[in-house]
Backbone bond lengths (Angstrom), bond angles and torsions (degrees), N, CA, C in turn:
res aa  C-N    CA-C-N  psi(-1)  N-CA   C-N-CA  omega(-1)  CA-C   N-CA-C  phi
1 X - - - 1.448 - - 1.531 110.98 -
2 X 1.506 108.24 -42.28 1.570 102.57 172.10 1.085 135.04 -37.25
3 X 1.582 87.74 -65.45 1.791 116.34 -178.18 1.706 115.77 -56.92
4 X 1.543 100.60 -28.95 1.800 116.81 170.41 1.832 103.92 -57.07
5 X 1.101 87.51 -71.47 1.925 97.81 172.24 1.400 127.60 -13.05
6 X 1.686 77.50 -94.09 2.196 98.68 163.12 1.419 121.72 -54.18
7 X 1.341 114.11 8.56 2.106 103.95 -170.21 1.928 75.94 -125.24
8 X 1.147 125.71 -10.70 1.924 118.06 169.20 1.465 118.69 -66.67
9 X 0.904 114.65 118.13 1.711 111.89 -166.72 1.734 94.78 -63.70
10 X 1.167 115.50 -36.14 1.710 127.81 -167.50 1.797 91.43 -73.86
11 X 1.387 127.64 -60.97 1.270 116.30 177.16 1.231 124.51 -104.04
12 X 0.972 130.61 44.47 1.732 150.83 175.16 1.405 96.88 -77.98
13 X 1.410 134.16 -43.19 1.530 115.93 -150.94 1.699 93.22 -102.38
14 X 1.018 117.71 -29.52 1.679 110.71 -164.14 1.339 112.54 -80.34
15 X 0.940 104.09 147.40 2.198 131.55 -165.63 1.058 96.05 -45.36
16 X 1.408 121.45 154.11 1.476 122.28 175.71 1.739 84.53 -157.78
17 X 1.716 107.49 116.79 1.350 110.92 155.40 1.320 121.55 -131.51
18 X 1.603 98.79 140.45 1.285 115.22 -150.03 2.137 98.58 -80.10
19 X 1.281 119.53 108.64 1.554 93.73 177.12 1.343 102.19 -126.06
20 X 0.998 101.60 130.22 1.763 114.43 -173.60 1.727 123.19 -156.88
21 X 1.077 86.71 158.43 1.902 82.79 -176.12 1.471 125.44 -73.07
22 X 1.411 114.09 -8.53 1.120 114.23 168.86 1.493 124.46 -70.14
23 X 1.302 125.84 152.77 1.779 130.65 175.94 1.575 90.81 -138.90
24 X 1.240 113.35 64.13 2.061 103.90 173.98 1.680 87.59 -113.35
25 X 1.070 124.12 123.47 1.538 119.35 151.94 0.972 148.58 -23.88
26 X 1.335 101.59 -22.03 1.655 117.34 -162.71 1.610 83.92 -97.32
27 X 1.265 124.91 -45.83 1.648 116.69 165.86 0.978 134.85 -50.30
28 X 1.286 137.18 -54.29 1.381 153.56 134.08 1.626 109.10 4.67
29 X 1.744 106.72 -77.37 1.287 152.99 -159.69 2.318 68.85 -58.72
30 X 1.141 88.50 -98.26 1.765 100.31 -179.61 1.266 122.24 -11.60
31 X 1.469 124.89 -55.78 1.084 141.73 -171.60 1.368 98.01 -55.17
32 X 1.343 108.72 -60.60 1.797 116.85 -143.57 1.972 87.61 -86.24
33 X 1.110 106.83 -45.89 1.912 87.48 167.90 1.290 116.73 -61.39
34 X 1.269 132.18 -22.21 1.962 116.52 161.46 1.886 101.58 -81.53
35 X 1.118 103.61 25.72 1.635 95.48 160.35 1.516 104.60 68.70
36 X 1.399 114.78 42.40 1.585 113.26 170.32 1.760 123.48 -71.83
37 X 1.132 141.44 118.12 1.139 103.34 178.38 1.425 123.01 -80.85
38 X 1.502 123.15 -3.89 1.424 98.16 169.05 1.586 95.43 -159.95
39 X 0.946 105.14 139.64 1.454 117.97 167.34 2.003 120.78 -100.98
40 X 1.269 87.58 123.46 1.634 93.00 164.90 1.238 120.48 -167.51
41 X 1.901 106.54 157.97 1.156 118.37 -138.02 1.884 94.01 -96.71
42 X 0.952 127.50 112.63 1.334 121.63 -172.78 1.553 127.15 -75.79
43 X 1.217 129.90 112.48 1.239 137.54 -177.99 1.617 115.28 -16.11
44 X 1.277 126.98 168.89 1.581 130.68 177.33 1.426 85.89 -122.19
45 X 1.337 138.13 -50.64 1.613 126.07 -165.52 2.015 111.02 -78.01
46 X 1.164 105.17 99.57 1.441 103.08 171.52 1.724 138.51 16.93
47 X 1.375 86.49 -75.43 1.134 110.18 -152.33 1.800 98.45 -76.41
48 X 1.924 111.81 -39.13 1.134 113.74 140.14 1.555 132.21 -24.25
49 X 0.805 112.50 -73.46 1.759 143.53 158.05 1.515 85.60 -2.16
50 X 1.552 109.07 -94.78 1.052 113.02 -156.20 1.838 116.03 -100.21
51 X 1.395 104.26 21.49 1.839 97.44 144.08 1.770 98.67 -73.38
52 X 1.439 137.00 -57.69 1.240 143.68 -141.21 1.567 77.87 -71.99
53 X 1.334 133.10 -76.23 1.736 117.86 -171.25 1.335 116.74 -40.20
54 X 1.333 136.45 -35.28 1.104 132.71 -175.46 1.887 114.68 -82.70
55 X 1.030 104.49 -25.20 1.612 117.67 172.22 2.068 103.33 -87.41
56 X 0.963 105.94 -24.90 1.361 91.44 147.71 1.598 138.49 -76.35
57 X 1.183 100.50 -62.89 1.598 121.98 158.11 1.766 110.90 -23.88
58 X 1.321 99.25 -63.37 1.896 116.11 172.51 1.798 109.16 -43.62
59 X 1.605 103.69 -57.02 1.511 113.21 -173.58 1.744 109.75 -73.31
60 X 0.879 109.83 -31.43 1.660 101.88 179.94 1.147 117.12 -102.28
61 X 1.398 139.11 -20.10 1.232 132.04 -170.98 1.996 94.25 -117.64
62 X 1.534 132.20 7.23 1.504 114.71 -165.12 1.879 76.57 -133.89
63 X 1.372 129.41 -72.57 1.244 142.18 -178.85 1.418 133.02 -40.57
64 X 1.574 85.73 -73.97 1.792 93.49 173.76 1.624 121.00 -65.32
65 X 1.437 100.20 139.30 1.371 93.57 165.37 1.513 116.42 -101.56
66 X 1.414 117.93 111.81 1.275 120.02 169.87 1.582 119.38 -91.14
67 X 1.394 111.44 174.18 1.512 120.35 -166.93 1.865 97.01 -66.62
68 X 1.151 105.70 149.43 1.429 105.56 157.64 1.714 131.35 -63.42
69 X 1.203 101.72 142.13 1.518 106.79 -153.82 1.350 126.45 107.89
70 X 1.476 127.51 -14.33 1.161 130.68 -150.68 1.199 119.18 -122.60
């Protein structure tokens, strides 16, 4: 599905972070060669959970500057 994404001329440029429960390297490693921009390993305790969504949310939509359109 990644690799579908990033090879779309229409969705090629927009963020893609990978958050999942896995921490194996070889995922990580995987992710970021289909052009992920960020990988992370998502908390098991809730409330964890969602400081890490909201510190995403903060960095891509308040921080980053992305292309227009996006």
């Amino acid at each position: 599905m990644l690799e579908e994404i990033k090879q779309d001329e229409n969705l090629k440029c927009i963020p893609v972070v990978i958050l999942t429960v896995s921490r194996a390297e070889e995922d990580v490693l995987h992710s970021y060669n289909l052009h992920a921009n960020c990988y992370i390993t998502k908390p098991v305790d809730f409330e964890k959970f969602m400081e890490v969504v909201k510190a995403i949310e903060s960095f891509w939509l308040t921080i980053v500057k992305l292309p227009n359109g996006l």
